[in-house]
N, C-alpha and C positions, 0 to 999 in steps of 0.2 A: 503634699496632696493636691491633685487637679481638682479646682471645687466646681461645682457644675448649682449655677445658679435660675432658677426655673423660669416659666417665660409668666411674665405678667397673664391677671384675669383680665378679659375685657368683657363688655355687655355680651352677654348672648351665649355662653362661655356655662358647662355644667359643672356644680360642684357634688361630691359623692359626701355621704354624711357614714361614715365609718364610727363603732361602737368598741375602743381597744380596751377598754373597763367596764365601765356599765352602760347598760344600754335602753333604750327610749323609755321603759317603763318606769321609771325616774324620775320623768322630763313629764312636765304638765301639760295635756294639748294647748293650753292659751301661750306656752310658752315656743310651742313648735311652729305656732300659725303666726306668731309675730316673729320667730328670727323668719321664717320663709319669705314671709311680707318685706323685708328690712333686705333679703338676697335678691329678690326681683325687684324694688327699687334700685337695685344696683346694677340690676338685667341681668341677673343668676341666678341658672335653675337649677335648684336641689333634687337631687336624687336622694334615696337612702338605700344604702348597701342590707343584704337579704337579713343577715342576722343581727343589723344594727337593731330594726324592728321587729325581732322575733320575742315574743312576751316570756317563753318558756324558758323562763332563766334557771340555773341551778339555783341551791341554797346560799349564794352568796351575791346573789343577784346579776348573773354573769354567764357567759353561755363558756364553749370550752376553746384553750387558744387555738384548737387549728380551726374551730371556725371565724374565730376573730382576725386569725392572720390570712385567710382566706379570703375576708372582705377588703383587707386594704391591697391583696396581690390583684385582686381582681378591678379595682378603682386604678392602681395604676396600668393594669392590661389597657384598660377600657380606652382608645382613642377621643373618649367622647368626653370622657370627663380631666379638666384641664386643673382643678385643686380637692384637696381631700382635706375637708374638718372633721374633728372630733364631735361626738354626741356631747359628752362630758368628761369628767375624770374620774378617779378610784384609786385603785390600787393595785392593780396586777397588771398592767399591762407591760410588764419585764418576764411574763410568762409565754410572750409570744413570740419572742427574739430571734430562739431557734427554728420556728416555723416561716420564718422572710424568706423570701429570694434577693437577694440585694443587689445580684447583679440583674434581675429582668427590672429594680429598680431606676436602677445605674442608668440601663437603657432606656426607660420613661418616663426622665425628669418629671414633675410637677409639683408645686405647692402644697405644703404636707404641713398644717396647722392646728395647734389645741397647746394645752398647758398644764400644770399642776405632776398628775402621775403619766401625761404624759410625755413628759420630761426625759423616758427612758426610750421611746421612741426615735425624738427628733433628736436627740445628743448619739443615738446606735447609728440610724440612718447616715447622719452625718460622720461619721466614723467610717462604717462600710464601705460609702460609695463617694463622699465628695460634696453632698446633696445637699443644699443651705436648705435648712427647715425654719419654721414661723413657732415662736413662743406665743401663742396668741388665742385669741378667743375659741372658745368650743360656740357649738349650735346652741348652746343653752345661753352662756352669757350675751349674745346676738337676740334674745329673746327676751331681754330685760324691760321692761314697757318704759320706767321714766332714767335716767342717769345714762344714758348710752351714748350719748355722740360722741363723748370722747374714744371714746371702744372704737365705734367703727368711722370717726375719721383718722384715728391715726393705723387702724388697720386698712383702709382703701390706699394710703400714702406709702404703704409697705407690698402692699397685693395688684393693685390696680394701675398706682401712677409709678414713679421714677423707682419705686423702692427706696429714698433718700428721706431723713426722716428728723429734723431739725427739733430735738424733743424739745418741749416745755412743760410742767405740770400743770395737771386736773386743776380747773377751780374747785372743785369738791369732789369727795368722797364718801364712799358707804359700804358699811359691814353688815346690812340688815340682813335679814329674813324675806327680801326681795321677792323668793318665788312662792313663798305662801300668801303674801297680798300685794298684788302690784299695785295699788293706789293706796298704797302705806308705808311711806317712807321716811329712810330716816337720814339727810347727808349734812357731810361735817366739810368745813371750810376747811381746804387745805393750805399749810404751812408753807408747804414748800420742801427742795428737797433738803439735806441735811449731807453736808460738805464735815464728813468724821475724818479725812485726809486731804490737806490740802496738796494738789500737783495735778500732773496732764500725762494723760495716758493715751497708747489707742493699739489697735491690732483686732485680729481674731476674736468673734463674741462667743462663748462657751459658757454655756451653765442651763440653769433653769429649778425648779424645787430642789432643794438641796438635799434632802433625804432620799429622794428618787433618785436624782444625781450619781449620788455613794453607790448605790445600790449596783451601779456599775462597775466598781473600782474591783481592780482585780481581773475585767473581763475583757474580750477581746470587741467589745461594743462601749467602750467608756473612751471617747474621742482624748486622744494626744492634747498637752498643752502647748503649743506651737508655740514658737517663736515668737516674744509680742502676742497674747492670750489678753482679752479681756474678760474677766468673770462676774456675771451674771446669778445673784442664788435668791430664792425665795423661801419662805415657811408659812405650815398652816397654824391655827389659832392653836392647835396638838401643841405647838411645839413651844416650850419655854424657854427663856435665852440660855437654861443650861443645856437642850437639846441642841437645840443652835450652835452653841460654845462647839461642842463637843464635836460634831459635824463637821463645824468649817473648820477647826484645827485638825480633823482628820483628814479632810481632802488637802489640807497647808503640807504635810507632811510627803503627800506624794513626789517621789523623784523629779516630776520634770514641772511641778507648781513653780519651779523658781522662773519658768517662762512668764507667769503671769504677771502681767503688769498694773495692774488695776484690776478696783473691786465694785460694782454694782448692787446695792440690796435692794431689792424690793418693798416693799410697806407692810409692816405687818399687821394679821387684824386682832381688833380690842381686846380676844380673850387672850393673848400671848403675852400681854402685857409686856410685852419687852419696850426700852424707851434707847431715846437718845445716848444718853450717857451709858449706858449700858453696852450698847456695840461700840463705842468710843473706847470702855473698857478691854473689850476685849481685841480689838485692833492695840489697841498699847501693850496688851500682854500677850498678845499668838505671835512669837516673833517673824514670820515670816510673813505676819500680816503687816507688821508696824509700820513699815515705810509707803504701803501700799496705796496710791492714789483712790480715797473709796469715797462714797456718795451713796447715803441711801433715804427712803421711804418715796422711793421711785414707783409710778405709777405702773406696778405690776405683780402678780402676786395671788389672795384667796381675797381682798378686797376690790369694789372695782370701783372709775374704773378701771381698762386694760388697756396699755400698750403693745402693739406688737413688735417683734424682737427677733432678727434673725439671727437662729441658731448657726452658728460655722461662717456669716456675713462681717463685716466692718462695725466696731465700735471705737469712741474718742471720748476722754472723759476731761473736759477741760474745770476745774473748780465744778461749779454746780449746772454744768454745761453738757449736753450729752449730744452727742451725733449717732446718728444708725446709718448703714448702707445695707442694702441686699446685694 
């Protein structure tokens, strides 16, 4: 596959705020007016796509996909706008698949960033067209009043500067209730990452929510494991490590998994309870996981906070060592 890697943001530079699950009504205004503030410190001016901000959602808080898929065809038409974030995440946005163009895609490269359910997005796009996409912050987590800099400097390292991305972990982290009182917080010192395979990996980065993920398999939008594949997967507090189990042994079983070379987790948050030992376990008994170079409670995931992550770009996983490229 030709991968077509997009051109960096520079000051001055619009970004389009697209809605592929749920949309602004959601999203607190205190939380809108500080990612805004937090984009023009960065000299980016926000737009928002017609039905990101449209209040009239159906009964499931959601407008319908061809008007979803209609706002991000029309952000990449737009000459004007040079990257596309998500509002937030949800759940449906694999209802919108068949409404893309992917090749007027193809043809207008740009920055196509968010995370969680949108996962099915930026792993399709990438698939389609070649298009390294951004595992990374939506509008809303860019709106977090205290715990953010880690967020958006290693999101400006991905977006703005080289795209080259020398990870180290968060000094702390947090699974609170953030958006209902931003001057109440709650964060935990982190560990570090958690080295469940020791070896050195690198290739192809592929993945992102592991559930959303699956949800592709089977379709002609669930990107190839290429040659040298590194994988990338996360889970919400939903998911208990028998969820998990069950998942990543499903995606272990696909035909061309034997490409990947290494494994990425993300961190999970406090109600999943899942622990160390526990994905230890189950790397010892999924055998096509067992010899797998893997490293997890990486700073990325439903806790924050967020590293950015290009989907379909360069990953290296040396012991507890992580390299990014775009």
């Amino acid at each position: 596959m030709q991968k077509i890697v997009p051109e960096r943001l520079k000051a001055g530079d619009e970004i389009r705020i697209v809605a592929p699950s749920r949309g602004i009504k959601i999203i607190g205004k205190d939380v809108r007016e500080i990612a805004e503030k937090r984009f023009a410190d960065l000299g980016l001016k926000v737009t928002y796509a017609t039905n990101a901000i449209d209040e009239n959602f159906d009964m499931l808080g959601t407008t319908s996909p061809e008007k979803r898929a209609a706002d991000i065809m029309e952000a990449f038409k737009d000459n004007k706008v040079k990257a596309i974030f998500t509002m937030i995440g949800g759940f449906n946005s694999n209802q919108i698949l068949p409404y893309l163009d992917f090749e007027v895609i193809k043809q207008n490269p740009k920055i196509f960033c968010g995370f969680s359910d949108i996962t099915a997005l930026l792993d399709a796009i990438y698939a389609k067209t070649g298009l390294v996409t951004f595992s990374g912050p939506h509008l809303s987590s860019i709106g977090m009043l205290k715990g953010c800099e880690y967020t958006i400097e290693n999101m400006v390292k991905m977006l703005m500067k080289d795209g080259q991305n020398e990870v180290v972990p968060s000094a702390e982290w947090s699974d609170d209730l953030w958006f209902i009182d931003q001057e109440k917080r709650e964060f935990i010192k982190n560990e570090g990452y958690w080295v469940l395979n020791e070896g050195k990996a690198e290739g192809t980065l592929l993945g992102g929510n592991l559930g959303t993920f699956n949800l592709l398999l089977g379709t002609e939008y669930r990107p190839a494991f290429e040659q040298d594949t590194i994988l990338f997967v996360e889970d919400t507090s939903e998911a208990s490590i028998f969820t998990f189990m069950r998942n990543l042994t499903a995606l272990s079983y696909q035909p061309d998994f034997k490409n990947v070379k290494g494994l990425i987790i993300g961190r999970f948050q406090k109600g999943s309870k899942v622990t160390r030992d526990q994905l230890e376990y189950i790397l010892k008994n999924v055998a096509p996981l067992s010899k797998l170079p893997a490293v997890a409670n990486v700073d990325f995931g439903h806790s924050t906070p967020l590293l950015t992550l290009p989907v379909g770009g360069f990953a290296a996983i040396y012991g507890d060592k992580i390299r990014l490229k775009a």
